[in-house]
C-alpha positions as CSV (number, residue, x, y, z in Angstrom):
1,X,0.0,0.0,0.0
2,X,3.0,2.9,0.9
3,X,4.6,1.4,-2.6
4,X,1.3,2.6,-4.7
5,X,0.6,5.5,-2.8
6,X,4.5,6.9,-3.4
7,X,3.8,6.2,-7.0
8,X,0.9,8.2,-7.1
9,X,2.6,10.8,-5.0
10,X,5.7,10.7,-7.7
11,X,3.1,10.6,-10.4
12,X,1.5,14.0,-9.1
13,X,5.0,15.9,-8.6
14,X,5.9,15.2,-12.0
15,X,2.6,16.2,-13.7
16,X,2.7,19.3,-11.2
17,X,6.3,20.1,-12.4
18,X,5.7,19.3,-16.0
19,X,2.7,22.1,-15.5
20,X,4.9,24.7,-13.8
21,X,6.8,24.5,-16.7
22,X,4.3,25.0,-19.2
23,X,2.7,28.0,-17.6
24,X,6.1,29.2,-17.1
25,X,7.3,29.3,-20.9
26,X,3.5,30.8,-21.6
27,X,3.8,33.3,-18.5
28,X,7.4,34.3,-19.7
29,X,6.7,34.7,-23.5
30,X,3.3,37.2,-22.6
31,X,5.6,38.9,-20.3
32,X,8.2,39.7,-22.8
33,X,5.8,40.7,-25.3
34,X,3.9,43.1,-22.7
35,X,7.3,44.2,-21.6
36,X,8.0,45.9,-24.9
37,X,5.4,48.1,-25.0
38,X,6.5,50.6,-22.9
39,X,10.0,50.5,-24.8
40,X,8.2,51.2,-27.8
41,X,6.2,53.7,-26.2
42,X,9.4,55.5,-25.5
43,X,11.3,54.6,-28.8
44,X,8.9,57.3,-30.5
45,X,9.6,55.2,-33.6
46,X,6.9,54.1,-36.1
47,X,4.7,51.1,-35.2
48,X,5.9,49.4,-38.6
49,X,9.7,50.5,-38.5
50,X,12.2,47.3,-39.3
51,X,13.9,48.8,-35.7
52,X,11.1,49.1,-33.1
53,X,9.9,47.1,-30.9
54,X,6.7,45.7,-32.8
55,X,7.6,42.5,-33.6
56,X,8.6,41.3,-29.7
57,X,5.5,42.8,-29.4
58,X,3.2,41.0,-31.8
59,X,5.6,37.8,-31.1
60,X,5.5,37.3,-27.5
61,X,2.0,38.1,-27.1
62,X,0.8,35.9,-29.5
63,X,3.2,33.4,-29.5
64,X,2.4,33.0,-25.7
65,X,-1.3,32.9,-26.8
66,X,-0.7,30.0,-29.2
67,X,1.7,27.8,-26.9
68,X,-1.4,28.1,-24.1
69,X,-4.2,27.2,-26.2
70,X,-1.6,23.8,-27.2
71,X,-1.4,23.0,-23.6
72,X,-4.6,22.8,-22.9
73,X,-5.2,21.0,-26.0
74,X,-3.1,18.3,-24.7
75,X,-4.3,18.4,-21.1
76,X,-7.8,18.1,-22.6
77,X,-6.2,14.8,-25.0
78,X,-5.9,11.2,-23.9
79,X,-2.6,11.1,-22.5
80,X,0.1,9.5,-25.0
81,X,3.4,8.1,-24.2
82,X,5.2,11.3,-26.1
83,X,3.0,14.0,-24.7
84,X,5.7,14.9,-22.2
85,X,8.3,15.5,-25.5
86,X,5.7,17.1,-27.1
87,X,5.0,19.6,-24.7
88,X,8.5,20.5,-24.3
89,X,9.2,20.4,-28.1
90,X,6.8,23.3,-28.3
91,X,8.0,24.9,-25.1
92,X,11.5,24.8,-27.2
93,X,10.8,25.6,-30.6
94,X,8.0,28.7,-29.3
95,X,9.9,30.0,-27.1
96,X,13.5,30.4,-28.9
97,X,11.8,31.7,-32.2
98,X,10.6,34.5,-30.1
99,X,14.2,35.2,-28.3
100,X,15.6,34.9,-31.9
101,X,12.9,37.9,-32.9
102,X,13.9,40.0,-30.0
103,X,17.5,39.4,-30.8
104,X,17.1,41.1,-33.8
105,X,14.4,43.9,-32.6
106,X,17.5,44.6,-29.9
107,X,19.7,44.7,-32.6
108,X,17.9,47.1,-34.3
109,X,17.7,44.9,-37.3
110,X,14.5,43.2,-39.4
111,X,13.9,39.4,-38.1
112,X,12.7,38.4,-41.1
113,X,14.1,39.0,-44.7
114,X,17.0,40.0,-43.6
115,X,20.3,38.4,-45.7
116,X,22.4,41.5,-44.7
117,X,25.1,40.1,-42.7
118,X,26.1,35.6,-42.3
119,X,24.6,36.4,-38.3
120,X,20.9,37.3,-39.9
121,X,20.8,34.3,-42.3
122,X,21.6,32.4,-39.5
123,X,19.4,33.9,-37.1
124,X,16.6,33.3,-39.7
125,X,17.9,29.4,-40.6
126,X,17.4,29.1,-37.0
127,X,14.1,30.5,-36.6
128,X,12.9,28.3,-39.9
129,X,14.1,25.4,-38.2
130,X,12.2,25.9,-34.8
131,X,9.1,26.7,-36.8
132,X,9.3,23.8,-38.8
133,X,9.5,21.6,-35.7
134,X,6.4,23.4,-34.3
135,X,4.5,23.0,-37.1
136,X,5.4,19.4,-37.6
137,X,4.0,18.9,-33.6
138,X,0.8,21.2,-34.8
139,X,0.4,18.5,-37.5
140,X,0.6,15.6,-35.1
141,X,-1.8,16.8,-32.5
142,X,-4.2,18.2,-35.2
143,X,-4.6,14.4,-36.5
144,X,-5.0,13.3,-33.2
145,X,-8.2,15.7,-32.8
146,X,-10.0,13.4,-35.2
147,X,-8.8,10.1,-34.3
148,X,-12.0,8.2,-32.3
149,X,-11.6,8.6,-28.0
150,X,-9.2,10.9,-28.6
151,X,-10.7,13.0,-25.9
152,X,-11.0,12.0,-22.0
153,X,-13.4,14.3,-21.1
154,X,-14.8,16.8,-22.8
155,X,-18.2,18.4,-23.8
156,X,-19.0,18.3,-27.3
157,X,-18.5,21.8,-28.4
158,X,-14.9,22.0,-26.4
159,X,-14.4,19.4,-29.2
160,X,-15.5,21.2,-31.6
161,X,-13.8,24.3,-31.0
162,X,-10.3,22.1,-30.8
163,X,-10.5,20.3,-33.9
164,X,-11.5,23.7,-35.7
165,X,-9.5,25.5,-34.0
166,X,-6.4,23.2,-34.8
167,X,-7.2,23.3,-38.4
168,X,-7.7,27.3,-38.5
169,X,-3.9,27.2,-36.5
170,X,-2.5,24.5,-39.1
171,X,-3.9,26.2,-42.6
172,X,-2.2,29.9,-40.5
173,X,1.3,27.4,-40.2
174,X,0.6,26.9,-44.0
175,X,0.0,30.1,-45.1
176,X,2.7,31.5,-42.7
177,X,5.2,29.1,-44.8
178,X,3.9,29.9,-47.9
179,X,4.4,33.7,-47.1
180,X,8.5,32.9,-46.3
181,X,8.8,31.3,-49.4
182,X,6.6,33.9,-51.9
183,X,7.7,36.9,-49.8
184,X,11.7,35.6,-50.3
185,X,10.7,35.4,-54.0
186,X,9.3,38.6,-54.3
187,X,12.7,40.2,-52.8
188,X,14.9,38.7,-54.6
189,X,13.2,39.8,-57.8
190,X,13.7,43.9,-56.1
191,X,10.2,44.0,-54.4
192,X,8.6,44.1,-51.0
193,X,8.4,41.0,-49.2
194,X,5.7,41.9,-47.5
195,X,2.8,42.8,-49.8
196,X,1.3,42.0,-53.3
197,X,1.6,44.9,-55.6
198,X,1.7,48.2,-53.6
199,X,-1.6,47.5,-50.4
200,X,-2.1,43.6,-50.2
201,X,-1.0,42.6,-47.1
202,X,0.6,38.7,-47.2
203,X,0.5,38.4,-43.5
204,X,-3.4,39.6,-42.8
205,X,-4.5,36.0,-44.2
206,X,-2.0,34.4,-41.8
207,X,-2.8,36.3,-39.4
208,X,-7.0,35.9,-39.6
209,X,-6.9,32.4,-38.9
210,X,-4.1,32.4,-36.4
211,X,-6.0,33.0,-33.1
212,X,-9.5,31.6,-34.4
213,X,-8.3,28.7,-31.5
214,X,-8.5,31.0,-28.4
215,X,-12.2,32.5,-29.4
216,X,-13.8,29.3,-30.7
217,X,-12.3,27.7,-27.0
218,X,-13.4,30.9,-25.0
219,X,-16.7,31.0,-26.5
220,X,-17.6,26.7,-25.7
221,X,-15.6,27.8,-22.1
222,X,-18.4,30.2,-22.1
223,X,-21.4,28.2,-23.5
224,X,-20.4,26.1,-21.2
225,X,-20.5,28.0,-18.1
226,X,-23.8,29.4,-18.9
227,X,-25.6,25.7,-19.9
228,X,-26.7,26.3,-23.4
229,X,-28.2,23.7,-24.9
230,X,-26.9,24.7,-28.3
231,X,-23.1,24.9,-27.4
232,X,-22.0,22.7,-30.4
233,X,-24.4,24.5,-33.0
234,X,-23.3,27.9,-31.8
235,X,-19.6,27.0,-31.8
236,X,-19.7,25.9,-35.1
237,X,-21.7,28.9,-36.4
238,X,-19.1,31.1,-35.0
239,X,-16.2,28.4,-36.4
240,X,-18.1,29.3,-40.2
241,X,-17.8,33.5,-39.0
242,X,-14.0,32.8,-39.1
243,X,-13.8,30.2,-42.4
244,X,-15.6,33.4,-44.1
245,X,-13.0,36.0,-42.5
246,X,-10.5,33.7,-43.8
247,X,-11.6,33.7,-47.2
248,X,-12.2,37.5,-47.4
249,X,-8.3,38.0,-45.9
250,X,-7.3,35.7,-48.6
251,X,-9.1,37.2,-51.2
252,X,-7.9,40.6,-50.6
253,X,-4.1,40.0,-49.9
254,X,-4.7,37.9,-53.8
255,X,-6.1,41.2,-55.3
256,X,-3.6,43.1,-54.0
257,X,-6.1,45.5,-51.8
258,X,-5.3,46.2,-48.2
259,X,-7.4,44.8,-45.5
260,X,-10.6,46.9,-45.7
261,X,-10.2,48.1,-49.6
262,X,-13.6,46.6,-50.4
263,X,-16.0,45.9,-53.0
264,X,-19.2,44.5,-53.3
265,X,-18.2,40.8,-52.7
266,X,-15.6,42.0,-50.2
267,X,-19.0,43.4,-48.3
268,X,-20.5,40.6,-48.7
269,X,-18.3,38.3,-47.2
270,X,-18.0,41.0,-44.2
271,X,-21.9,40.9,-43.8
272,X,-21.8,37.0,-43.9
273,X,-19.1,36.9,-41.0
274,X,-21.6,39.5,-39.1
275,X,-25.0,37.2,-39.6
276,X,-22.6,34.0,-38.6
277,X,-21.3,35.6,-35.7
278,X,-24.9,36.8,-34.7
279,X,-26.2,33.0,-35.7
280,X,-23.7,32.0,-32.7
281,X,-24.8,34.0,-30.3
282,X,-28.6,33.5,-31.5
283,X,-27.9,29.7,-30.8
284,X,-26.4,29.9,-27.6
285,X,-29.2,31.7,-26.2
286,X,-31.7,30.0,-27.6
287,X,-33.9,28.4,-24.6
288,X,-34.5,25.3,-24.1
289,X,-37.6,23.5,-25.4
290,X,-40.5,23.0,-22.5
C-alpha cells in the first residue's frame, strides 16, 4: 500500500512540475511581449519600423497565446506516451523563435528578410528550423483531434472548438510558410516581401486564422458555463464566421487590396461573418424547449 501511494505521489509531482513548466514558458513569452510596450512607447519610432519594438510585441503576445491554447489541447487529449516531448518540443521551438525575434528587434535589425550580414541568415535558418519543428508537432496533435476517443473528457463543443481550432492554427502554419517562401521570391526579384503589388498585405491572411483557437475555445468555455443547450451548433456557427474572414483575408491579400479596400463581394463576405457571428450568439441563447 506505501509502494502505490508513493507512486501516485511521484506521479503527481511530475505532472505538477511538468505544469509549472508549461505555464512558465507561456507566463514568460506574454511577459516579454507586454514588456516591450513601454519601450516602444518610448522609442517614438513608427509602429511598422524594421527597428522598433513591434515585432517582440506581436511575437510574445501571440506566441504566448498559441503555446497556451496547445497545452490545454493536450491536457484536454488522452494522455500519450510522447505528450511529455511534445510539450516541451513546443516549449522549445516557441519560445526560442521568439528570443531569436527579440534578438534582432534589440539589434535594431529586421527578423525576417533579412540576408544582410552571415549572423541574420543564420538567425533566420534558426528561426525556420524551430518553426518547422512546431508545425510538424501542430500536424501531429491536429490528426490526433479526429482520431475516435481521442478526448478524455470533454463536452461536445470544447471538441469542436479544438478540432476547428487546430485546423484554422495548421492552414495559419501553411500560409505562414507559404508567405517565407513567396515573400523571399518577391525580394529577390527587387520588391517588397511583405505585400502584393503596392496595399495587399501577405501576412493579414496568416494572421486571420491564427488566433480563431483561443475565441472558438473561449466561446464553448463560455457556453459552457452558462448551460446552453446549443453549445455545439453555436460553436460551429461562430467556427463558419472565421472560415468566411479567412476567405475574405485571402481574397484581398490575392487582389492586392489592403485589409478593408472593399468591393461589393468584399462586403458581402464581411456581412456574412456579421449574420454568422450573430447566428452563434442566436444559438447559444436560444432556450430550451418545455
Amino acid at each position: 500500500m506505501n509502494q502505490i501511494n508513493e507512486a501516485k505521489y511521484h506521479s503527481r509531482c511530475g505532472k505538477l512540475g511538468e505544469w509549472r513548466w508549461d505555464v512558465a514558458s507561456v507566463l514568460f513569452l506574454l511577459a516579454l511581449g507586454i514588456m516591450h510596450i513601454p519601450m516602444q512607447l518610448a522609442s517614438f519610432l513608427p509602429w511598422d519600423d524594421p527597428s522598433s519594438y513591434r515585432k517582440p510585441i506581436l511575437f510574445g503576445i501571440s506566441t504566448g497565446l498559441t503555446l497556451g491554447s496547445l497545452l490545454l489541447l493536450l491536457n484536454d487529449l488522452r494522455p500519450r506516451r510522447w505528450d511529455s516531448f511534445l510539450r516541451g518540443l513546443l516549449c522549445f521551438t516557441l519560445v526560442s523563435e521568439v528570443l531569436l525575434i527579440t534578438f534582432q528587434s534589440w539589434r535594431h535589425v529586421p527578423s525576417h528578410f533579412n540576408h544582410s550580414t552571415i549572423l541574420d541568415v543564420f538567425i533566420e535558418t534558426m528561426m525556420l528550423c524551430c518553426i518547422m519543428l512546431a508545425v510538424f508537432t501542430i500536424l501531429v496533435l491536429t490528426v490526433r483531434t479526429f482520431q475516435r476517443d481521442a478526448f478524455a473528457e470533454a463536452l461536445p463543443a470544447r471538441i469542436l472548438a479544438q478540432q476547428s481550432g487546430m485546423i484554422f492554427l495548421l492552414l495559419s502554419c501553411a500560409l505562414g510558410i507559404g508567405i517565407t517562401i513567396l515573400g523571399n521570391y518577391l525580394m529577390y526579384n527587387g520588391g517588397s516581401p511583405e505585400t502584393i503589388g503596392s496595399k495587399g498585405v501577405l501576412k493579414f491572411p496568416h494572421g486571420a486564422a491564427l488566433h480563431a483557437i483561443q475565441t472558438l475555445l473561449l466561446w464553448s468555455w463560455v457556453c459552457d458555463v452558462f448551460g446552453s443547450a446549443r453549445g455545439f451548433w453555436s460553436v460551429a456557427w461562430l467556427a463558419a464566421a472565421h472560415a468566411i474572414f479567412l476567405v475574405y483575408a485571402l481574397r484581398q491579400t490575392l487582389l492586392a487590396r489592403s485589409r478593408w479596400e472593399s468591393d461589393d463581394i468584399g462586403w458581402m463576405l464581411l456581412g456574412c461573418i456579421l449574420a454568422s457571428g450573430a447566428m452563434s450568439l442566436l444559438v447559444a441563447i436560444w432556450p430550451r424547449k418545455g
